[in-house]
C-alpha positions as a printed Julia matrix, in Angstrom:
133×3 Matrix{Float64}:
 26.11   10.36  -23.85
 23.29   10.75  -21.4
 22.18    6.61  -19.81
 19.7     5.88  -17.75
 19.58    2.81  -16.31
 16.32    1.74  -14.45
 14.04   -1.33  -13.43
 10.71   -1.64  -14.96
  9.14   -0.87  -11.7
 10.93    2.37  -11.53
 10.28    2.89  -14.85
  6.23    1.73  -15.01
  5.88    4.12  -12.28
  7.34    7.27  -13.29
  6.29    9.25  -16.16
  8.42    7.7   -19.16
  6.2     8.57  -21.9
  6.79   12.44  -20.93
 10.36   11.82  -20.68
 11.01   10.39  -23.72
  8.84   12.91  -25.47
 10.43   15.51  -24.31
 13.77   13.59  -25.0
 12.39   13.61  -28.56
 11.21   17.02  -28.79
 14.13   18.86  -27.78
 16.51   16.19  -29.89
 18.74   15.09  -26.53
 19.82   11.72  -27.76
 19.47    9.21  -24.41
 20.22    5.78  -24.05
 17.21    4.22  -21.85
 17.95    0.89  -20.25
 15.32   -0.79  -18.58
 15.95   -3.91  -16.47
 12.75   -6.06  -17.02
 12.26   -8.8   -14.13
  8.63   -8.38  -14.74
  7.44   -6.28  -11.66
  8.11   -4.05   -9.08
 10.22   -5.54   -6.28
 10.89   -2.56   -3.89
  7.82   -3.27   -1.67
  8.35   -6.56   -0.86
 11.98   -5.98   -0.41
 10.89   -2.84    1.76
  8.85   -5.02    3.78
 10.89   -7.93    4.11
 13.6    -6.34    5.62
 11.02   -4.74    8.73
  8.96   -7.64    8.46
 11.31  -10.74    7.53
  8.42  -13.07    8.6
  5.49  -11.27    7.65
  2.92  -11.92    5.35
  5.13   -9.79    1.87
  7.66  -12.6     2.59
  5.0   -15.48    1.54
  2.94  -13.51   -0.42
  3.06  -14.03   -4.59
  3.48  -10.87   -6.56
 -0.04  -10.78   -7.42
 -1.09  -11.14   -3.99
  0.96   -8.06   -3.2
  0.2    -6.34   -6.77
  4.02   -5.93   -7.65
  3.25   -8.02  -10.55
  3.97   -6.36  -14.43
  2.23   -9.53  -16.23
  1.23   -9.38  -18.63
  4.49   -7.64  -19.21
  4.41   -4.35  -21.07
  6.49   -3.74  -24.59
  8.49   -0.92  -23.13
 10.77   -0.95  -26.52
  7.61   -0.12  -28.53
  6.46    2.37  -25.51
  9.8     3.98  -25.93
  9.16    4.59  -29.96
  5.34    5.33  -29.6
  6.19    8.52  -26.89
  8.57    9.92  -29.04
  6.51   10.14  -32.2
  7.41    7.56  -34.0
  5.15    6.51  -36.9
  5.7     2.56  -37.37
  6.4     1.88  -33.77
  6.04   -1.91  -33.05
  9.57   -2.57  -31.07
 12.43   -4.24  -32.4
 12.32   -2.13  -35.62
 15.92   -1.11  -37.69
 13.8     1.92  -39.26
 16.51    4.51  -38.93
 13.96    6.88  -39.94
 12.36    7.21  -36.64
 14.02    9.43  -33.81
 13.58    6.77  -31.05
 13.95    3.26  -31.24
 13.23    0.67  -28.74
 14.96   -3.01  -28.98
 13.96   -5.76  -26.63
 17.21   -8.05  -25.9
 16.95  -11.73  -24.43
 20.37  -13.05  -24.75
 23.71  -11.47  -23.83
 24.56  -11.81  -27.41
 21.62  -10.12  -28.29
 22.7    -7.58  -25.77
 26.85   -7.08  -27.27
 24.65   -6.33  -31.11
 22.03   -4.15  -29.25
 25.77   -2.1   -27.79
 27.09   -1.96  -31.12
 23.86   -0.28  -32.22
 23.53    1.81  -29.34
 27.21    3.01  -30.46
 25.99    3.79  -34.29
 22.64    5.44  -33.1
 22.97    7.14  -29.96
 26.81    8.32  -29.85
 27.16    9.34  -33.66
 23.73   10.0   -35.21
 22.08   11.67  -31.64
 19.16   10.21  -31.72
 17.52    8.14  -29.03
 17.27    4.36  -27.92
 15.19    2.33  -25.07
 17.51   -1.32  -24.57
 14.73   -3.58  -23.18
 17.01   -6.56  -21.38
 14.47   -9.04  -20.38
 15.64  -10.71  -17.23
């Protein structure tokens, strides 16, 4: 089982659609887990530990532009880069080669595992776990 686990920052700013297309194309079934917190915290985190007074540790996220909102769908992101013809997120099409699934709860999250077990470890195909934090 190949897992990836990332933040949406990490993720917004690497190259995930070409990932997961090429995740797609060449069939490697990966389990994508992306943290959602709704931005990209590593600058003001960076800054704040130079600068623990400066202006990143008063600033908003907007102010600073580590802001995500409106928050992308990265579950139907996941299932639109890999091809997937009725990709709208939190679909149960097994048809599709990818499917993304956005989870709010922890018990949301144990059924999301469960599938994850089903799809990704016995049929090989891929997932994207959105946990919204």
């Amino acid at each position: 089982l190949v897992c990836q686990v990332v933040g949406d920052g990490s993720f917004m700013c690497a190259a995930p659609s070409s990932a997961l297309w090429v995740a797609r194309k060449y069939e490697i079934p990966v389990l994508t887990i992306v943290l959602n917190n709704g931005g990209w915290k590593a600058p003001r985190n960076s800054a704040t530990l130079v600068y623990p007074d400066g202006l990143a540790s008063g600033a908003t996220d907007d102010e600073i532009n580590i802001s995500f909102r409106p928050t992308p769908n990265y579950a139907a992101l996941a299932e639109a880069a890999a091809g997937s013809e009725t990709g709208w997120g939190n679909s149960t099409d097994d048809g599709a080669w990818m499917r993304g699934l956005r989870v709010r709860t922890v018990a949301d999250l144990k059924r999301a595992l469960k599938l994850v077990e089903s799809r990704v470890v016995r049929e090989r195909k891929g997932m994207l776990l959105e946990v919204l934090l």
